[in-house]
C-alpha positions, 0 to 999 in steps of 0.5 A, spaced: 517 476 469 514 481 464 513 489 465 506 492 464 509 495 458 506 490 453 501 490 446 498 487 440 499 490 433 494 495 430 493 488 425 493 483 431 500 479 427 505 481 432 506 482 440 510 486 443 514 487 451 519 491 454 523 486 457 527 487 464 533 488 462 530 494 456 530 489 450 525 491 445 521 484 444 517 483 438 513 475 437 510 473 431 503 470 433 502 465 428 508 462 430 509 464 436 517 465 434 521 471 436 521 476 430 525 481 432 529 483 439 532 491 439 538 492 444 540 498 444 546 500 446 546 505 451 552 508 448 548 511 442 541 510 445 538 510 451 533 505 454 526 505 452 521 506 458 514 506 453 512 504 447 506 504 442 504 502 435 501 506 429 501 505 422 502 511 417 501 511 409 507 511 403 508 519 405 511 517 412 516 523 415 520 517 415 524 516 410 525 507 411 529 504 407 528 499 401 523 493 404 523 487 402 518 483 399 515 480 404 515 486 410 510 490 404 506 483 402 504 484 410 502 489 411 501 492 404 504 496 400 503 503 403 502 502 410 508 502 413 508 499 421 512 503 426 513 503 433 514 510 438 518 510 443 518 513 450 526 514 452 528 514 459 532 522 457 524 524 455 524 523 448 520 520 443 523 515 437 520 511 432 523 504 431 522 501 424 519 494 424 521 493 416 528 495 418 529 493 425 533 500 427 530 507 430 528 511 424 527 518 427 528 521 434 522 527 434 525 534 435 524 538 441 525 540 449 522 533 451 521 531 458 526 533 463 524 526 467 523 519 463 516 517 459 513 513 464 506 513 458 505 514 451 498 514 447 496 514 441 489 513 438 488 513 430 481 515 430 481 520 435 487 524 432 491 519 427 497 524 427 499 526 434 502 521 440 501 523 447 507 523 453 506 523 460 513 524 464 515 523 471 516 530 471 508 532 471 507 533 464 504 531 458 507 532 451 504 532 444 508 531 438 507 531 431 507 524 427 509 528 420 513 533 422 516 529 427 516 534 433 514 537 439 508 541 439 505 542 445 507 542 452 501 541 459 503 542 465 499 538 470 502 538 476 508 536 479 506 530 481 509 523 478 505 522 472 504 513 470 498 514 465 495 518 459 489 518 455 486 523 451 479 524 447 476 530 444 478 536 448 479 532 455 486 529 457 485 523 462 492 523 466 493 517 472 498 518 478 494 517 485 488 520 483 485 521 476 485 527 473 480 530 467 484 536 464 481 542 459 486 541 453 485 549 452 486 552 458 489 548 462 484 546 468 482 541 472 475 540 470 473 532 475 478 530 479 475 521 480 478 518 486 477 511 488 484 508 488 489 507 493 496 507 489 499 509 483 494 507 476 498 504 472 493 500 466 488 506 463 485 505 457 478 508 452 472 505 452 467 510 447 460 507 445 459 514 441 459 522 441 455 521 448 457 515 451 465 514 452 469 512 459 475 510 461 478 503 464 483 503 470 487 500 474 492 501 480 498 497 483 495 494 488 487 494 487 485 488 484 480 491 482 478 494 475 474 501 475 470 503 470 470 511 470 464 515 466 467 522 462 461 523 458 457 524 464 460 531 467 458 531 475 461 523 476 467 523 480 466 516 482 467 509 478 460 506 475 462 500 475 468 496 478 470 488 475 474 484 481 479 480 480 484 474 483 490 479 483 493 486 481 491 487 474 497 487 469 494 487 462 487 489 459 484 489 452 477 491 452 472 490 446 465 493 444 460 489 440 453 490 439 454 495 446 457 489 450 464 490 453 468 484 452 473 485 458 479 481 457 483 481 464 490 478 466 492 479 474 499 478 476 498 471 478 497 469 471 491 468 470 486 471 464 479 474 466 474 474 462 467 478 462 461 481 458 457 486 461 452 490 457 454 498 458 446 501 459 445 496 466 452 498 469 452 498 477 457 500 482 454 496 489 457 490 488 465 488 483 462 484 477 465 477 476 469 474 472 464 471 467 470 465 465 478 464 468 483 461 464 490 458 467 495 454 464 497 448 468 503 444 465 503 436 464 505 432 470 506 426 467 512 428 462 514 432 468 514 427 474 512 431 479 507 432 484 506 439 484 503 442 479 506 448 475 503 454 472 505 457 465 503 465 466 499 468 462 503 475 460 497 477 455 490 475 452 484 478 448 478 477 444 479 482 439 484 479 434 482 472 436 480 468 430 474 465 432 468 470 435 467 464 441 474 464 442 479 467 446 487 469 444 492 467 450 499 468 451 503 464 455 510 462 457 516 466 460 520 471 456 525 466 454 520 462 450 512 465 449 507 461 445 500 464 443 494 459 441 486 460 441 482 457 446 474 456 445 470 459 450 464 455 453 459 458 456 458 451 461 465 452 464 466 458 468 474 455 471 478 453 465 484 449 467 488 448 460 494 443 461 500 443 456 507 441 455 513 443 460 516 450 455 523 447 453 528 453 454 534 453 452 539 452 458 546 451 459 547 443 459 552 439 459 553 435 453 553 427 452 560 426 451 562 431 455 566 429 462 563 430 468 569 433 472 568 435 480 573 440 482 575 439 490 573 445 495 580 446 500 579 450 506 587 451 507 593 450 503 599 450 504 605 450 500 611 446 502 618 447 500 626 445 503 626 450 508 620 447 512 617 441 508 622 437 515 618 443 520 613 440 524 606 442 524 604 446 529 598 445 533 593 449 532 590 452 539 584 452 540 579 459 542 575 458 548 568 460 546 568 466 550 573 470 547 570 468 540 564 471 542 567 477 545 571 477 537 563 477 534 561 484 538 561 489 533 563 496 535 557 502 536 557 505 528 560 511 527 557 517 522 564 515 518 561 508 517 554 510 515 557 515 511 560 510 507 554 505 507 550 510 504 555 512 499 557 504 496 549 502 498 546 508 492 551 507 488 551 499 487 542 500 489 543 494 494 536 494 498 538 492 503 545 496 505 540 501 504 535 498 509 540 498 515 543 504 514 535 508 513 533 503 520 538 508 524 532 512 528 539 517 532 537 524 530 543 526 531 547 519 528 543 523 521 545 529 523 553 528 522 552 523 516 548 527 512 554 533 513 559 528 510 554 527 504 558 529 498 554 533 494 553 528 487 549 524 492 544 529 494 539 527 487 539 520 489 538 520 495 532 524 494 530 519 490 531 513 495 527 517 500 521 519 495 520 511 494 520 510 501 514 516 502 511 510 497 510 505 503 507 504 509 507 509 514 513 507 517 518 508 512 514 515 510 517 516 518 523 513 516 523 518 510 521 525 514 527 523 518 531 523 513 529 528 509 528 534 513 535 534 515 537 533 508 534 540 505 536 543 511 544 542 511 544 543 503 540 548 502 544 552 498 546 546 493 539 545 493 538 551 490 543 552 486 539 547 482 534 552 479 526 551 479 525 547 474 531 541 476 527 542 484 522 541 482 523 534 478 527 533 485 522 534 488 516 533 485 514 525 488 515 527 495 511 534 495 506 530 490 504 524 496 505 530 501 499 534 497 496 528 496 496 525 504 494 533 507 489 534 502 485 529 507 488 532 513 482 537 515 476 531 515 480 527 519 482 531 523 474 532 525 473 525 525 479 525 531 475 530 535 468 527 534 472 520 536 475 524 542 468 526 544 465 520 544 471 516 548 470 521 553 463 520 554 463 513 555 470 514 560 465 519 563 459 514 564 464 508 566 466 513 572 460 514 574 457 507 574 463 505 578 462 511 583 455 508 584 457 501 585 462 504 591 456 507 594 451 502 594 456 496 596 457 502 603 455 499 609 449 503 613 449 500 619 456 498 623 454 493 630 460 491 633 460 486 639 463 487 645 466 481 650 462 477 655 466 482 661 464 488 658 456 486 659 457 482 666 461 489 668 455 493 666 449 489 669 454 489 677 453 496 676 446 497 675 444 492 679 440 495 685 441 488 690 448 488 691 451 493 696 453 500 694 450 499 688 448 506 684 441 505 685 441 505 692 446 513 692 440 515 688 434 512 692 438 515 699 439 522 696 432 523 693 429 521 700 433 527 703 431 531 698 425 537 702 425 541 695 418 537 694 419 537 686 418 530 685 416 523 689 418 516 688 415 510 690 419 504 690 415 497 688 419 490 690 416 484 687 421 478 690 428 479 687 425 484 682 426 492 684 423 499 680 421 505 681 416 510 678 418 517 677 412 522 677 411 529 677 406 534 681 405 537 676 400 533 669 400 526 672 396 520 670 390 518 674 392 511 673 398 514 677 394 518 683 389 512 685 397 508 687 400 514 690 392 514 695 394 507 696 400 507 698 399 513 703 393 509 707 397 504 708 
């Protein structure tokens, strides 16, 4: 596997990587063998993090060594090919391709932090190389005088990428920040990535027209930013891509950019889009992908393998209607030219299996397997006559009581955590940061000893990098850590605190900044759910009501309606009716009449008034009173 650090020479003869063990690789195109390899030796040197070519003149500051023939034939006889390393202690070094050997290390404070990117642009400034550091800052240094020369302070946030043009420095962390070089002040801040950018680099038309490429770890797609245009802060034009992009070689020609792309899954993208009609609404597509697929016929396999392509451009291609791929792994990379057809949109190039050589086991040599014993026992005179003994056999419920592991004790976590940071193993780290007891992390983070404070900062401050809940697990940590060592902390000093420091309050700064419109969007959203619960309670109140009976009628039995006729029934002996009649015959007062009309079984009475009765009424009474 390749690291991003990888480049083309200024004469496109070699290409370089850092490997992953820090090896220095360099590869001849034309051959596509390994020219040189440079280890350095940690004793000595320090790893190299970042590098960048350039050339200088025969009046270099390096005083190189004698060349050979064929180094000065290359390249020229007053050019010379150097190599400018970012260290990991925050130096520079310049590494000679002609003698295979550091030359010269700049002088100066350097980064208090490793050099996370250094850049280099001949035709903005041939004798100046810039350095970004996870200390927050970017350096120049003289190439000539072989020196620091200026110091910007950015910030303190984890710087991953820098460019420079003109007066304006381009920085990448989270965001994308346009610096004025002379006073130091944020002019644009373009957001638009969600992570750390790691791939950056300057497209220029003219004086008029320069932007910026860009690329985060876990974005697939490229942005295109405009630096010209003062009031753009976000990107004019996005390119889509298959994975995380992982290497980018731009090209203009006749104001189109030729844009070479390779995606993690190696896979070489490929488009030209004419700058004047450049659109953000939709990511352009690849106008042409290349991936390399090996023979199965010689392999005798069913699946088909895919050889990665690490690196790939249009600009040192040797045709113009071709394109330069480089593929392999790093124990064997072959470089070839491929013809680009305008017809084929997905080019699937099959090639032979790369031979890598491997520790194999020679014809002649014998095949010997040595016997895996469980148990040995040695027998001598004093027990080889001794009978063994018969094993006795566990019961399964006292092997499962042996496998019940006692409750972890801050002495243990200690412990965990001291032999996981110091060995880097991730997954005693994870078992012991899973511990969510407040009071478990209280007592461990007191038996810390004070040399393991910085790193675990460090392992903290790459959990803040995730996902929200291991940001959670890191707070938890982190707040009780700066509590108890305060003291140890301070005894630091501002500017190593702040180096301690400065990826966690960089994501805190980075997370808080958005705090305020997304707190009103939490009370917009709380207003609007409030409104519809309201809604929905009254809608459901409104069907109780409607659902409520109006009108009750309840049934009685058969005996209550029979009871009730027996009682108003005016032919059964002392019934009600015949009490009321025999009182109202009796009574002299004179204040009503009665008259009592019978009709067969059927018996009613009419009750008048002397005062206000009807004719109807008085003509009956006449009657009745002839008779």
């Amino acid at each position: 596997m390749f690291s991003i650090s990888r480049e083309f020479s200024p004469c496109g003869k070699y290409c370089a990587y850092i490997s992953q063990q820090g090896k220095f690789v360099v590869h001849d195109v034309e051959t596509s063998d390994i020219h040189q390899v440079y280890t350095p030796n940690m004793h000595l040197n320090v790893p190299c993090t970042s590098f960048a070519w350039f050339q200088v003149g025969g009046d270099a500051p390096a005083k190189t060594k004698k060349k050979s023939k064929k180094a000065r034939a290359s390249l020229g006889e007053n050019v010379q090919l150097l190599v400018a390393f970012g260290t990991s202690k925050g130096g520079v070094a310049f590494y000679s391709l002609a003698t295979a050997s550091i030359e010269r290390s700049c002088k100066g404070d350097g980064h208090t932090a490793p050099i996370t990117a250094i850049y280099f642009n001949a035709s903005h400034n041939p004798d100046t190389l810039y350095t970004a550091g996870a200390d927050g800052k970017v350096i120049e240094w003289s190439i000539s005088q072989c020196k620091q020369q200026k110091v910007h302070h950015i910030g303190v946030e984890k710087l991953s990428c820098v460019l420079a043009h003109g007066d304006k420095i381009l920085t990448g962390a989270k965001q994308l920040k346009l610096w004025d070089a002379e006073s130091g002040t944020v002019e644009r801040t373009l957001a638009g990535h969600t992570a750390n950018t790691q791939l950056l680099q300057l497209i220029s038309l003219d004086e008029e027209h320069v932007y910026a490429l860009s690329g985060s770890v876990n974005d697939r797609n490229l942005s295109l930013w405009s630096l010209s245009d003062e009031d753009a802060t976000s990107a004019v034009a996005a390119f889509a891509l298959d994975d995380v992009p992982e290497y980018i070689a731009p090209k203009i020609v006749d104001r189109k950019l030729h844009l070479v792309a390779v995606s993690r899954t190696g896979v070489a993208h490929y488009f030209v889009r004419d700058m004047s009609k450049l659109s953000v609404k939709k990511p352009y597509r690849a106008a042409h992908t290349f991936e390399i697929a090996v023979d199965t016929v010689s392999t005798k396999k069913q699946a088909v393998d895919r050889l990665p392509v690490f690196v790939a451009t249009v600009q040192y291609a040797a045709q113009q209607e071709q394109i330069l791929l480089g593929y392999g792994t790093e124990h064997s990379v072959r470089f070839e030219h491929i013809a680009i057809e305008e017809d084929v949109k997905q080019n699937v190039i099959i090639r032979e299996p790369m031979k890598v050589m491997e520790g194999k086991a020679k014809d002649g040599e014998l095949k010997a397997k040595t016997p895996i014993l469980d148990k040995v026992e040695y027998l001598n005179s004093a027990n080889s006559a001794r009978k063994s003994v018969k094993e006795v056999e566990i019961p399964m419920e006292v092997r499962l009581e042996n496998l019940s592991t006692p409750k972890t004790s801050s002495k243990n976590m200690i412990h965990l955590l001291m032999q996981g940071m110091h060995s880097r193993d991730a997954t005693l780290l994870k078992s012991v940061f899973a511990v969510d007891d407040a009071e478990m992390i209280q007592q461990t983070l007191e038996r810390l000893p004070s040399q393991y404070v910085s790193p675990l900062l460090n392992e903290l401050s790459h959990l803040m990098q995730m996902k929200t809940m291991h940001v959670k697990t890191a707070v938890c940590w982190l707040k009780p850590l700066i509590s108890i060592h305060a003291s140890q902390l301070m005894a630091l000093g501002s500017i190593n605190l702040l180096a301690n420091f400065s990826t966690c309050l960089g994501i805190i700064e980075y997370r808080v900044e958005h705090l305020n419109s997304l707190s009103k969007l939490r009370g917009r959203l709380g207003l609007l759910i409030d409104q519809i619960d309201r809604s929905k309670n009254q809608a459901a109140n409104l069907d109780d009501i409607t659902s409520g009976n109006v009108l009750v009628y309840q049934e009685g039995d058969d005996s209550d309606v029979e009871s009730m006729l027996e009682k108003d029934d005016p032919d059964l002996p002392g019934s009600s009716n015949e009490e009321m009649y025999d009182d109202d015959d009796d009574d002299d007062d004179g204040e009503e009449d009665e008259t009592v009309h019978e009709n067969g079984d059927f018996g009613s009475f009419v009750k008048r008034r002397q005062n206000g009765y009807s004719k109807k009424d008085s003509d009956e009474e006449s009657m009745d009173v002839s008779d």
